[in-house]
C-alpha positions in Angstrom: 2.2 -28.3 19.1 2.2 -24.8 19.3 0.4 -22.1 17.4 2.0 -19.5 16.2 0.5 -15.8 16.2 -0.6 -16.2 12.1 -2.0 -19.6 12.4 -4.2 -18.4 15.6 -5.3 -15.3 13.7 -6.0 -17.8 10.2 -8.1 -20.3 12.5 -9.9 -17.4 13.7 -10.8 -15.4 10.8 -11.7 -18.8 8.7 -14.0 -20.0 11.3 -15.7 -16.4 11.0 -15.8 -16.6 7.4 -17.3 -20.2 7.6 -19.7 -19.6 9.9 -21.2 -17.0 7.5 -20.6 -18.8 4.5 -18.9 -16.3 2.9 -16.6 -17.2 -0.2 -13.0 -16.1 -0.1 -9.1 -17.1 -0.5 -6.2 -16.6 0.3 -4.0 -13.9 -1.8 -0.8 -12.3 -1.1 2.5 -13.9 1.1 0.7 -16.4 2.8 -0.7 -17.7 -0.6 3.3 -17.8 -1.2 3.6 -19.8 1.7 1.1 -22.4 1.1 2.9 -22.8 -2.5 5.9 -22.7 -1.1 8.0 -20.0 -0.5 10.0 -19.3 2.5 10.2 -15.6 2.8 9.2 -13.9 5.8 5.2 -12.8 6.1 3.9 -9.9 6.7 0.4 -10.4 6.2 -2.4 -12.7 6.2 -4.5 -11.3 2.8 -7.4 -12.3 2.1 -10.2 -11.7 -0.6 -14.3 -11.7 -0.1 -17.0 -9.8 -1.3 -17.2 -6.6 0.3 -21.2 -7.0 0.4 -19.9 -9.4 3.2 -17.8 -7.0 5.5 -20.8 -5.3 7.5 -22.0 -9.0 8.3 -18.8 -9.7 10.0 -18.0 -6.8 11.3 -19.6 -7.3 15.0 -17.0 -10.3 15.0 -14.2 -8.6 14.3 -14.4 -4.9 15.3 -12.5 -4.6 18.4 -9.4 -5.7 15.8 -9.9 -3.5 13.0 -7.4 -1.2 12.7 -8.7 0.7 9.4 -12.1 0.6 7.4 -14.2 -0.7 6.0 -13.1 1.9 3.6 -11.8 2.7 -0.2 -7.9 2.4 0.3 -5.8 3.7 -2.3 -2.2 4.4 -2.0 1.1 3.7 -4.9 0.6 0.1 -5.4 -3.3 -0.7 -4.3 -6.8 0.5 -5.0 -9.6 -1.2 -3.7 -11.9 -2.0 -0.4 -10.2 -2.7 2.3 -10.5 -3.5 6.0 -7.2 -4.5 8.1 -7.7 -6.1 11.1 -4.8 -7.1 13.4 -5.3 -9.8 15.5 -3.7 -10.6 18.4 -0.4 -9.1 16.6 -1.1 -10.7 13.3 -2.0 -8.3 10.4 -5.2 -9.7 8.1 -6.2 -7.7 5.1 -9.9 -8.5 4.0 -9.8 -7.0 0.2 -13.1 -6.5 -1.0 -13.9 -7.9 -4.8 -16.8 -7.1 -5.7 -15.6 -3.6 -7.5 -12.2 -5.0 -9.2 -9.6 -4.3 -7.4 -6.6 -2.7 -9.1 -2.6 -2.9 -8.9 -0.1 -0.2 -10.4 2.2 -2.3 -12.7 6.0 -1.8 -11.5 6.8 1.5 -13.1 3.9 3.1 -11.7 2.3 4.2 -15.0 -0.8 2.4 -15.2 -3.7 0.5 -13.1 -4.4 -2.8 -13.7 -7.3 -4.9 -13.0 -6.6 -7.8 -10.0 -7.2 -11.0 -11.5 -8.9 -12.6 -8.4 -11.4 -14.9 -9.2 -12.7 -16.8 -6.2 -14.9 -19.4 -8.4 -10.8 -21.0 -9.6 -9.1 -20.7 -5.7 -8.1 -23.7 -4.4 -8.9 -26.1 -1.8 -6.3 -27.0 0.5 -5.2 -28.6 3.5 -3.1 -26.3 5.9 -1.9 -27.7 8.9 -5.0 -29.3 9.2 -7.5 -26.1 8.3 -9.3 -26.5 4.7 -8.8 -23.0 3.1 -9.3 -21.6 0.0 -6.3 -20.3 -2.2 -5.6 -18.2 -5.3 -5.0 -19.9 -8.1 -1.8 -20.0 -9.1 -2.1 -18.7 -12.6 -3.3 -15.5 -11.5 -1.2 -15.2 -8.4 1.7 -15.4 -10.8 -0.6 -12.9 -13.1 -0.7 -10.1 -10.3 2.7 -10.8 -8.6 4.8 -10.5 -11.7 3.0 -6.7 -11.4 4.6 -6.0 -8.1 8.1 -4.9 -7.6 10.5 -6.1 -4.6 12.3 -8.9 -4.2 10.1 -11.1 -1.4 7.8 -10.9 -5.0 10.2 -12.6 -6.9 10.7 -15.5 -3.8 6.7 -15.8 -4.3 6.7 -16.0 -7.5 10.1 -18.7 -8.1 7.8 -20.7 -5.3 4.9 -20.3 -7.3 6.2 -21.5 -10.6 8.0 -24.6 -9.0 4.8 -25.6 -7.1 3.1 -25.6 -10.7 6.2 -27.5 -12.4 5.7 -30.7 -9.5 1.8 -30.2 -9.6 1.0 -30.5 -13.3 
């Protein structure tokens, strides 16, 4: 079998996270995609404690393509280092300060409701990862505007109908 470019870059940035022990999950499109949906990713996000980023960094620096920094733009604030990886994009989103997301009509912030104690454990083509819950990926997705949301979220809310 073949690896694509995203499952390379997920081995490889799991096995780093492992190998510190460092507590994260999955967020984001490719959350979508473990739940189900079938629109096309962008992204591999993922959330850890930003305590964590300068442990990891001598591991990953040669791919980091912004940060570790405070990133704030129409849509996100919080800590943020993007890494790409062999032509995979990974966002590490730092926790530890709550991250925040505009609502749609761009009039207030709103606290991410990541909480990495609920993700879930799950099988993905054979690599254990940890996942956002899908309570508050619904919570934070119904936020965001565009319609590769809505695919994520229709995913998200027939996973939960077969998994109750």
């Amino acid at each position: 079998m073949q690896i694509d470019k995203t499952q390379n870059a997920l081995i490889w940035i799991i096995n780093i996270l492992n190998s510190h022990k460092i507590d994260h999950q999955i967020t984001g499109g490719f959350a979508g995609k473990i739940f189900g949906s079938e629109r096309k990713l962008n992204d591999i996000d993922i959330d850890i404690s930003e305590k964590h980023f300068h442990a990891i960094l001598p591991e990953i620096k040669e791919y980091v393509t912004y940060g570790p920094a405070h990133y704030k733009d129409a849509k996100w604030d919080l800590e943020l280092i993007t890494l790409n990886y062999k032509g995979q994009e990974i966002d590490l989103c730092g926790i530890d300060n709550p991250q925040k997301i505009s609502n749609k009509e761009r009039t207030k912030w709103i606290n991410y409701p990541g909480f990495l104690s609920e993700a879930l454990s799950v099988n993905f083509n054979g690599l254990n990862i940890k996942v956002i819950h899908p309570k508050y990926f619904l919570q934070y997705k119904k936020e965001l505007d565009g319609e590769h949301q809505l695919e994520d979220i229709e995913a998200v809310e027939e996973y939960l109908s077969k998994n109750k």
